[in-house]
N, C-alpha and C positions, 0 to 999 in steps of 0.2 A: 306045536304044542297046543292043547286043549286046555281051555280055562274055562272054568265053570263060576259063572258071573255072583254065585251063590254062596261062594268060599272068599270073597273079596270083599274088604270094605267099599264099604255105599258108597264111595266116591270113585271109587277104580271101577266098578261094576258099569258105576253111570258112565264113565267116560266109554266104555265098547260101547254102547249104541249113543254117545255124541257124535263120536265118527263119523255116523251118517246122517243123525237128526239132530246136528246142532250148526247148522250152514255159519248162521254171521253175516253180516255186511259183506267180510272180505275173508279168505283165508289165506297164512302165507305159510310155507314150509319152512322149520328151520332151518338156520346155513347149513348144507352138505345133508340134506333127510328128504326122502322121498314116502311119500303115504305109505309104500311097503313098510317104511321100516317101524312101521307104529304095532307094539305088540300088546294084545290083552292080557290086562293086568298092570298097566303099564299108564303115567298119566298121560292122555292126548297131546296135551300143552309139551312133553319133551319130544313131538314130531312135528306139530303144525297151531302156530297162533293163529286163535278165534277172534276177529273184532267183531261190534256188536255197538250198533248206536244204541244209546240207552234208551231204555220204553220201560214200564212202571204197569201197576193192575190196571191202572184208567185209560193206560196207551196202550195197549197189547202191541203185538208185532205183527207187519202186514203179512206173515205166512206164517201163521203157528205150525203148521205140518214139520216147519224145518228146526223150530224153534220150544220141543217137545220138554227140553231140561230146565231153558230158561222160566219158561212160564209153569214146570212145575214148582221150581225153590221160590217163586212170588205167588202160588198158589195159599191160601186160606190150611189147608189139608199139610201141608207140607211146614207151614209155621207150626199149625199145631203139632205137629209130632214132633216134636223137637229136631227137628232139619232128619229125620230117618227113616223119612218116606224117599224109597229110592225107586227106579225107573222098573226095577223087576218087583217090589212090591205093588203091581198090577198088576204086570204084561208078563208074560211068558215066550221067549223066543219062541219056540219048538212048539205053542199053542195062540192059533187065531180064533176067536169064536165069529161065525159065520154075523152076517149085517143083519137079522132080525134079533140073535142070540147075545149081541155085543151089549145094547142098553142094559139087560137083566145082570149079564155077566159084571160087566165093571159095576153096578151099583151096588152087586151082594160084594164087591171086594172093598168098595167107598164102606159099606155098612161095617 
């Protein structure tokens, strides 16, 4: 089934791309669940617990690359919206702007 990240509240949307940008310290699958069976649209947490030592704005986390959700909801941009800045109000699955194009690109979507 096809799920359009766009038709989903902000929090179902974020969890499809936690699945792969939100690592953790550790992950462990629920009893009896295999990563298969985690479906979009659907909370992550009912296929696989995220642990995550705590870190705050002044600690960051040693790999933000894996850690793209947590440090947005502790993000400045994300308090002020009232928590409805979600992962596709930037990013676009189905569009990358090329590495000279990115700075421009996300700044007009920050503006």
């Amino acid at each position: 089934m096809i799920v359009n990240p766009a038709h989903l509240p902000g929090w179902l949307a974020d969890n499809i791309c936690m699945r792969c940008h939100q690592s953790g310290d550790a992950r462990v699958l629920r009893p009896g669940k295999s990563y298969s069976d985690f479906r979009h649209g659907t909370p992550l947490d009912d296929t696989v617990a995220t642990f995550l030592i705590a870190f705050n704005r002044n600690s960051p986390p040693k790999d933000p690359l894996l850690q793209y959700y947590i440090s947005m909801i502790l993000s400045k941009c994300y308090i002020a919206s009232g928590e409805r800045l979600h992962c596709i109000t930037c990013h676009d699955p189905h569009f990358q702007p090329s590495a000279s194009e990115a700075p421009g690109f996300f700044w007009q979507k920050c503006l």
